[in-house]
C-alpha positions in Angstrom: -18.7 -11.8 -40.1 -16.8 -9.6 -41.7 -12.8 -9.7 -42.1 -11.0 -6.5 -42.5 -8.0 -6.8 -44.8 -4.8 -4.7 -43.0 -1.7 -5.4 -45.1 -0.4 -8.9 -45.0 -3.3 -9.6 -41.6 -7.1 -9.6 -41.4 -9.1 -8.5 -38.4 -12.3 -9.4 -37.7 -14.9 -7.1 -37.1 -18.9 -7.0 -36.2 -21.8 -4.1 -36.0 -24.9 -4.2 -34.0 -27.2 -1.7 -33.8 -27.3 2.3 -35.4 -26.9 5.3 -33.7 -23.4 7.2 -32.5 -20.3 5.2 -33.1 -19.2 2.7 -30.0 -16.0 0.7 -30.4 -14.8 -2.1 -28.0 -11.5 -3.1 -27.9 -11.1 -6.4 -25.6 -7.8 -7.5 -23.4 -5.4 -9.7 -23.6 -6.8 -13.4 -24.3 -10.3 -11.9 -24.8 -11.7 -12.2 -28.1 -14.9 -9.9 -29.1 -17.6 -12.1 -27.1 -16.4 -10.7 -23.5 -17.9 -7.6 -24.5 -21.6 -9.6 -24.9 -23.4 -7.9 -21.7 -22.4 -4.8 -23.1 -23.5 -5.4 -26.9 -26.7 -6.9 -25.9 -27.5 -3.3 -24.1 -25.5 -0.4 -25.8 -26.7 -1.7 -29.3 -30.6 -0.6 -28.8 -29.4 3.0 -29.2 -26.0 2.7 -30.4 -23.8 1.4 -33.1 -21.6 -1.1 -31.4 -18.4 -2.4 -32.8 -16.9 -5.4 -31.3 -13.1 -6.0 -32.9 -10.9 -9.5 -32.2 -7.4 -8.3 -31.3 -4.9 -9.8 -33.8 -3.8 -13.1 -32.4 -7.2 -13.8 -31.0 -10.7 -15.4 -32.1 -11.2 -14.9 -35.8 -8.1 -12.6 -36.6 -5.2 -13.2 -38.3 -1.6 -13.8 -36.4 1.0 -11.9 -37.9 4.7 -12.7 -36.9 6.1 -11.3 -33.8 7.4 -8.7 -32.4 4.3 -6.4 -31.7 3.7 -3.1 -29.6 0.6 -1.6 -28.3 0.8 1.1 -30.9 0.1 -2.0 -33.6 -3.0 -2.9 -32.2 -3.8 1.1 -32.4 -3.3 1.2 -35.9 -5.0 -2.1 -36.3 -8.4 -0.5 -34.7 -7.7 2.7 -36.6 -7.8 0.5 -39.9 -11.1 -1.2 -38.9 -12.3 2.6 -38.5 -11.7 3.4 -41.9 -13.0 0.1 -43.6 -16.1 0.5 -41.4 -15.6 4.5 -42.4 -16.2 5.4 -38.6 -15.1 9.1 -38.3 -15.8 9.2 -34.9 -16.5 7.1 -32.1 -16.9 6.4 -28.5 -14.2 4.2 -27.2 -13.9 1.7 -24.9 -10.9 -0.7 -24.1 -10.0 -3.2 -21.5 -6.7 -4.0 -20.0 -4.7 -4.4 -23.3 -7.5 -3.3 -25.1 -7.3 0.0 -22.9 -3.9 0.3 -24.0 -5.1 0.2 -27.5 -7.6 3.2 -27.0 -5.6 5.3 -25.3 -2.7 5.4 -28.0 -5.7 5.5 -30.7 -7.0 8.6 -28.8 -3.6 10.3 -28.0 -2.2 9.8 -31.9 -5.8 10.7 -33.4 -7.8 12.7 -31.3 -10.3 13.2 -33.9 -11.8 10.0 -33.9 -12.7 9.5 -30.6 -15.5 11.0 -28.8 -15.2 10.1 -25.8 -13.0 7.2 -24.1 -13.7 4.7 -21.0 -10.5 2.8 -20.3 -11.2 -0.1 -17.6 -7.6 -1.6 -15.8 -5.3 0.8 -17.8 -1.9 1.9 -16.7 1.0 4.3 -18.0 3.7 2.3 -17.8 4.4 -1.6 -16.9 6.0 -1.8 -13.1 8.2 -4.7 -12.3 4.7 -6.3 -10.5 2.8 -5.7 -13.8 5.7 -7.4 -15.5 6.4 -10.0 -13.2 2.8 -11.7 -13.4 3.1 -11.2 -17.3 6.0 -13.5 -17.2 4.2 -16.1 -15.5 1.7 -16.4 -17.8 4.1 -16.4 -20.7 5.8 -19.2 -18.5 1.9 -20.6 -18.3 1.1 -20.7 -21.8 4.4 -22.6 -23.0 3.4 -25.1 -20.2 0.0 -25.2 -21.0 -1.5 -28.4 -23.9 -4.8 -26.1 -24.4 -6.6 -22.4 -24.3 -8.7 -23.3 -21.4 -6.0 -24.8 -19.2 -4.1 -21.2 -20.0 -7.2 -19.4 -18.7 -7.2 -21.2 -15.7 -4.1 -19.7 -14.6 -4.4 -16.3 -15.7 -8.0 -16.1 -14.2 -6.7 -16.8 -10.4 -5.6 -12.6 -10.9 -7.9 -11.6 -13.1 -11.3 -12.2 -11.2 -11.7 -12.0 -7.0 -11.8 -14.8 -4.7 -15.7 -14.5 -4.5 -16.0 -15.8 -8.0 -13.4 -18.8 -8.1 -15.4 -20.8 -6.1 -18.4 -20.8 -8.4 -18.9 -21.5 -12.0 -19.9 -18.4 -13.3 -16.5 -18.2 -14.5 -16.7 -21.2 -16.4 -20.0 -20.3 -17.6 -18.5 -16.9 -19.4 -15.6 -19.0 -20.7 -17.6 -22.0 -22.1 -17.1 -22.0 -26.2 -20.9 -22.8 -28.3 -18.5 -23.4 -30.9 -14.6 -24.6 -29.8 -14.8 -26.5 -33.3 -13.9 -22.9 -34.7 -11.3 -22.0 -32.2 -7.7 -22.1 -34.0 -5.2 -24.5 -32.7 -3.4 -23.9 -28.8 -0.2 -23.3 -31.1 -1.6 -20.5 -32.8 -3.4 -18.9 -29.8 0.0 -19.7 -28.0 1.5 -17.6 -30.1 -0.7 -14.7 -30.5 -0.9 -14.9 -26.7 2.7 -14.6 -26.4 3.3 -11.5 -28.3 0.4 -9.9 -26.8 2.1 -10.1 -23.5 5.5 -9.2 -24.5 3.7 -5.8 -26.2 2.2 -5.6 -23.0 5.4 -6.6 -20.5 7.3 -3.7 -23.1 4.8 -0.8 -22.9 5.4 2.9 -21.3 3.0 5.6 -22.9 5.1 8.2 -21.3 3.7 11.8 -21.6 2.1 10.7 -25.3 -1.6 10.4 -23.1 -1.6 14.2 -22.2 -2.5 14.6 -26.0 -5.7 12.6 -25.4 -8.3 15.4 -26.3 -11.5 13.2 -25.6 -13.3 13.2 -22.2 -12.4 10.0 -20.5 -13.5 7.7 -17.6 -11.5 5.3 -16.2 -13.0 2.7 -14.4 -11.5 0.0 -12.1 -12.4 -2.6 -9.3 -10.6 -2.0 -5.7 -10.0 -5.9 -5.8 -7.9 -5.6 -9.1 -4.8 -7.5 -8.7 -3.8 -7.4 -11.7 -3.6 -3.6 -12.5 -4.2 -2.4 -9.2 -6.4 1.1 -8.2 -3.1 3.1 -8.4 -2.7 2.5 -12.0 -6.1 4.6 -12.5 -5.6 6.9 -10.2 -1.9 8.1 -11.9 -3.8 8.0 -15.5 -6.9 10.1 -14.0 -3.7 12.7 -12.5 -2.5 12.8 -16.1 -5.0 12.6 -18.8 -6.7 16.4 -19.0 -10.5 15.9 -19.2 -10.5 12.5 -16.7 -12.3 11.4 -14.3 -11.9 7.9 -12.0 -14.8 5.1 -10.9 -14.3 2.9 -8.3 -16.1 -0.9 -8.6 -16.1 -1.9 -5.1 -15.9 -5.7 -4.7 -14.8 -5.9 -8.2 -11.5 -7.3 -10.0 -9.6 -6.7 -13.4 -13.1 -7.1 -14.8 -16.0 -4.8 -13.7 -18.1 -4.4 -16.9 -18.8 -8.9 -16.6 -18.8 -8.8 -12.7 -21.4 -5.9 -12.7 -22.4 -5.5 -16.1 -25.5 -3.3 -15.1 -23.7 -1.0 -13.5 -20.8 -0.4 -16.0 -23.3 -0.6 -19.0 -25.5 2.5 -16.9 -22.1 4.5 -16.4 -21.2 4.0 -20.0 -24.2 5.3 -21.6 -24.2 8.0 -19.3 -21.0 9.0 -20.1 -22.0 8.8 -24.3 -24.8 10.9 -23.9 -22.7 13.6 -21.5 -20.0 13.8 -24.2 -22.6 13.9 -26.9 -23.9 17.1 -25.6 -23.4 19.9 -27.3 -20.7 22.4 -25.3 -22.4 25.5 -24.0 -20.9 28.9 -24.3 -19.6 30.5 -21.3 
């Protein structure tokens, strides 16, 4: 597994597959193996790069403060050591952050862009159930117990009574997790990043075509969010997971997996003349 040396921090990075460039950027608390259901299927005609977020899995944590434009320059640095020029892009929730200020301050190397639960700028909602989980993870002796907490917004009532949730949480390996004071930390400046960001008019710039995807039961970065970024982002378009929360591409993998490679192939094509 290879780590990618970025100044005084390492980020971990993994390929699968050849073919067209596809990088996936995770959210907040995610590390790289939330994107599984997506690997497993984009990687037989693609080349899929999954990336831990500093602070998470098998990255580094650098000291605090951080913005979202760090974790852009973070992925653009795993670009260059993997010598990506140009890739299709797809972030989640913080990781959708990440993209779009990758595709707004380098529009050459992205293709295209799918952003799932993105926003513009944080509302006092969006910041208000941030603060609770910062408030969580102080409280909170371990990663899982953390999880438990945040996962009460992040998935729909259909799903917290079964143990499919549990099922994509479960850890082969938790011997190789770093310590709760670690994640705690990485965790925290995440959110902070997170609680602090406004894009303002910088994702106008984004030159790429872009879908934004979203479920109608997201409560944690509800349907509006989309719909503003759709209004401002100039080659975007807006899918609806009905049924789905913060989390559409592990609720209905199938279905955002089919969209996506649609998508890559569409903005593959070569433009035709008028």
């Amino acid at each position: 597994m290879p780590r990618i040396r970025l100044g005084h921090e390492s980020i971990w990075a993994w390929s699968h597959g050849a073919g067209e460039d596809v990088v996936l950027i995770a959210g907040l608390a995610d590390d790289s193996s939330s994107w599984d259901a997506q690997v497993t299927v984009l990687s037989r005609h693609y080349r899929v790069t999954v990336i831990d977020n500093r602070g998470v899995g098998h990255s580094s944590t650098p000291p605090g403060p951080w913005t979202i434009g760090d974790f852009a320059r973070d992925t653009l640095g795993v670009l260059d050591a993997l010598q990506i020029r140009r890739a299709h892009v797809v972030g989640s929730s913080l990781g959708a952050a990440t993209a779009q200020e990758l595709a707004a301050a380098a529009p050459g190397r992205v293709r295209s862009l799918i952003l799932n639960g993105s926003w513009r700028r944080s509302d006092d909602g969006f910041r208000n159930l941030l603060d609770s989980w910062i408030a969580a993870a102080r409280e909170s002796s371990s990663l899982p117990e953390l999880l438990a907490v945040i996962n009460l917004s992040v998935y729909p009532a259909s799903l917290q009574a079964g143990h499919l949730i549990e099922r994509w949480l479960d850890d082969p390996q938790p011997e190789r997790r770093p310590s709760y004071a670690v994640v705690r930390a990485g965790f925290i400046a995440a959110a902070e990043a997170l609680r602090d960001y406004d894009a303002g008019d910088r994702l106008r710039r984004i030159a790429a075509p872009t879908l934004l995807t979203v479920g109608s039961e997201d409560d944690v970065l509800p349907p509006r969010h989309a719909r503003e970024l759709a209004a401002l982002i100039p080659d975007a378009r807006l899918a609806v997971f009905e049924g789905c929360g913060h989390h559409p591409f592990e609720e209905e993998p199938d279905r955002f997996n089919a969209l996506a490679a649609e998508f890559f192939a569409r903005a593959s094509r070569p433009a035709v003349a008028a």
